[in-house]
N, C-alpha and C positions, 0 to 999 in steps of 0.2 A: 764514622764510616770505617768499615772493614778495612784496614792497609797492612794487614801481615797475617799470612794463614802457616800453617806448616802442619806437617805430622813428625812427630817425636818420641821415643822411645821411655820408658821409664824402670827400667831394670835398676835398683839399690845398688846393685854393682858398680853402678859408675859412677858413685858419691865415692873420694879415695878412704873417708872412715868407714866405707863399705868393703870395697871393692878391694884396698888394701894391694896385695903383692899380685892381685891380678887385674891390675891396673890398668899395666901397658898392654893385657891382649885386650883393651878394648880402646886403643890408640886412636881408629881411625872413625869413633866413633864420637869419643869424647873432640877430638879435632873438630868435626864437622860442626857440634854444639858450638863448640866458641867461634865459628866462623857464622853460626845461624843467630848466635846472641848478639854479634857486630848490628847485623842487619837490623835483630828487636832494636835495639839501642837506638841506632839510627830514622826509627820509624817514630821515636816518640809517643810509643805507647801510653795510653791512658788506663786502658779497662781490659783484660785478658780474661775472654772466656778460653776456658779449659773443659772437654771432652772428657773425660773419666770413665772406663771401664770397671775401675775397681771402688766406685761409691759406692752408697747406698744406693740397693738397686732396688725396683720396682720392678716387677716383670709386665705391667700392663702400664706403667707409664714412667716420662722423665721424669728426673729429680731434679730440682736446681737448690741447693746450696743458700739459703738467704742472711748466712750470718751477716753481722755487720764487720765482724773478722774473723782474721784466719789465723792457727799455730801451724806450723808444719814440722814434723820432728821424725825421726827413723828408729828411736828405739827396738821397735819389735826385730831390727836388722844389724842389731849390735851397737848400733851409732848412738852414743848421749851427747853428741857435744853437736851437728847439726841441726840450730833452731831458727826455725823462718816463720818472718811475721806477717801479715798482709791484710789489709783494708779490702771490704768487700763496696761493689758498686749495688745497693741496694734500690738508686731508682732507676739504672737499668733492668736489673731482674725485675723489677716492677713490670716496666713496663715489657720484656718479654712475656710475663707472664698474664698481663691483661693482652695481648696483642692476639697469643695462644688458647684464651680459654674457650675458644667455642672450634677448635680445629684439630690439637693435638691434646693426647692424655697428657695431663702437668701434674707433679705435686710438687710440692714446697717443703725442704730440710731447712734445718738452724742445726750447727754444728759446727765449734770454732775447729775442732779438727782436719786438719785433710789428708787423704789418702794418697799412698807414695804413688800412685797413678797421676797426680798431678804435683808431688811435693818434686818429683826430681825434673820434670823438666822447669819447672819454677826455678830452680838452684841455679840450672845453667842459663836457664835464655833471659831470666831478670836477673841476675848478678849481679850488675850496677844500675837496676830501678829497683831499689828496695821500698818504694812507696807508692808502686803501681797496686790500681783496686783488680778485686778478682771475681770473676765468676765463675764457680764448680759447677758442671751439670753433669750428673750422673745417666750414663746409658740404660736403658731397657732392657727387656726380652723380648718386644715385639721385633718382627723381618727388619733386615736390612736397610729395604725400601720405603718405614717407616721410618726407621733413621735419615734418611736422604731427606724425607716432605720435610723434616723434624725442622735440617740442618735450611732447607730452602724457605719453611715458616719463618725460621729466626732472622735470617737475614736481612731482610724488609726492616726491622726494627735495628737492625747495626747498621744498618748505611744512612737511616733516618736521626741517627746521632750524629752530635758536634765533636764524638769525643775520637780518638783514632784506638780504633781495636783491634787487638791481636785475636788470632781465633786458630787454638793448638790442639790438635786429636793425639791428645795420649795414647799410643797403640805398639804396644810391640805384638812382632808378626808369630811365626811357627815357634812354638817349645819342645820339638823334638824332632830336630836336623840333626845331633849324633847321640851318642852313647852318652854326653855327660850331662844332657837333659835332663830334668827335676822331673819331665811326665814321662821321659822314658823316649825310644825310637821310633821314628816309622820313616821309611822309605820311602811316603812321598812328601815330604815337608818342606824340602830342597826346591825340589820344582815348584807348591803351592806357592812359596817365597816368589823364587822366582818368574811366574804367571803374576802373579800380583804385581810386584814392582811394573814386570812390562804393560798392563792394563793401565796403572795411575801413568806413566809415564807419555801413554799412548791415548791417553785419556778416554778409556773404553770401559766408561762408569756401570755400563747396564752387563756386562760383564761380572763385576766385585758385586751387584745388589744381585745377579742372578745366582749366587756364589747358593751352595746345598748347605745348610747347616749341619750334616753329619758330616761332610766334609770339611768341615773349619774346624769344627770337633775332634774329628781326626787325628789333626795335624796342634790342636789347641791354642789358635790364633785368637789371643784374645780382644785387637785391636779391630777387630772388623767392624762394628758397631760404629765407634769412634769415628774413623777414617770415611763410613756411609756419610756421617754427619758434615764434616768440612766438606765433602766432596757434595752435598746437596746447597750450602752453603755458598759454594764457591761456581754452583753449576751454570749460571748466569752471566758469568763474568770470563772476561778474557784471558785467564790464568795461563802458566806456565810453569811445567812442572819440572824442578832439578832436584836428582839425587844427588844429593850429598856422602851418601855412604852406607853399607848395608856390611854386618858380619854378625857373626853366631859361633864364636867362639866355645860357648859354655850352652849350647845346644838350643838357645831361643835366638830367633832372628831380629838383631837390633836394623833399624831402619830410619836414617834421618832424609825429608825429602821436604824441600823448600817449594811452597806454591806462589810462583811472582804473579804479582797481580796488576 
């Protein structure tokens, strides 16, 4: 059964062989992590599916990840000495993927690799489960609102489990709220941030799925996809949503927001 959802940011930055001397401008964000990995902890996770924007992408359908394991590692971000290992749940992808094959596009990856879209929040919110199994799924290019059926398909198949699942939308929000932006500025990134937040907060779902793809564009939010997924996932159920904390120090909108269920 589903008993721990959240959305979580995944910026290399906040790994400190990352992030290094700009550590502490990202204080209230790395806080919020160790107060969201109490909770992991405390739920006794078994099996974490993870949300990814940044797999293997298919633009006409999901990906799901079928290795039997996983390395997770930062290299390409200066870091050699972060190495994460992890046990994949291979007869729950099973059975998502039999559950899925006559309703949503699916394909099937093997790739003991994973991309820092799910290696950092792994780092924080498992910390002390180093032996929980995982499941990667890779986001699409189909609407939004594909994403949502996607996240409301899978469901049915994690609450029909004995195992207790976490279920995390990797998604950082706007990357270009000021000048020090890697894509650069635009002026309205500020507010998309914060519309967003008030939507999930306010839980005004048809809102974020009616959201214009030139406009996410925009602003280069690449977590929208993701966040469609738990929030289809979680749309049934009597959730409640807490931010934890939102900054953008280094011009992408980091956002940790806990969904009690």
């Amino acid at each position: 059964m589903l008993t721990f959802a959240t959305i979580a940011p995944h910026s290399p930055l906040l790994i400190p062989t990352v992030g290094k001397e700009n550590i502490d401008k990202l204080a209230k964000t790395i806080e919020a992590l160790a107060d969201l990995e109490g909770d992991f902890y405390q739920s006794q996770i078994d099996t974490v599916v993870i949300i990814t924007p940044h797999g293997p992408v298919h633009e006409e359908a999901f990906v799901i990840n079928f290795s039997p394991r996983y390395k997770g590692q930062l290299k390409d971000f200066g870091d050699f000495s972060t190495k994460k290992e992890y046990t994949g749940d291979n007869e729950l992808s099973y059975k998502i993927k039999e559950s899925l094959e006559t309703t949503a596009p699916l394909q099937l990856h093997t790739d003991e690799s994973l991309d820092y879209g799910c290696v950092v929040p792994l780092y924080f919110l498992a910390a002390h489960c180093p032996k929980i199994n995982i499941i990667p799924i890779s986001c699409s290019g189909l609407s939004y609102k594909a994403h949502f059926d996607f996240g409301e398909s899978i469901i049915k198949t994690l609450s029909n489990s004995p195992k207790n699942i976490a279920l995390i939308a990797s998604a950082d929000l706007s990357h270009k709220l000021n000048k020090k932006s890697p894509d650069g500025y635009s002026p309205k990134a500020k507010k998309f941030d914060q519309k967003l937040i008030e939507d999930l907060e306010k839980k005004n779902t048809e809102n974020i799925l009616n959201l214009q793809p030139k406009e996410v564009a925009n602003v280069s939010a690449c977590g929208i996809r993701s966040i469609a997924v738990l929030l289809g996932a979680i749309a049934n159920i009597n959730y409640q949503p807490e931010l934890l904390s939102y900054e953008g120090p280094f011009g992408v909108g980091y956002m940790v927001m806990k969904m009690r269920l």
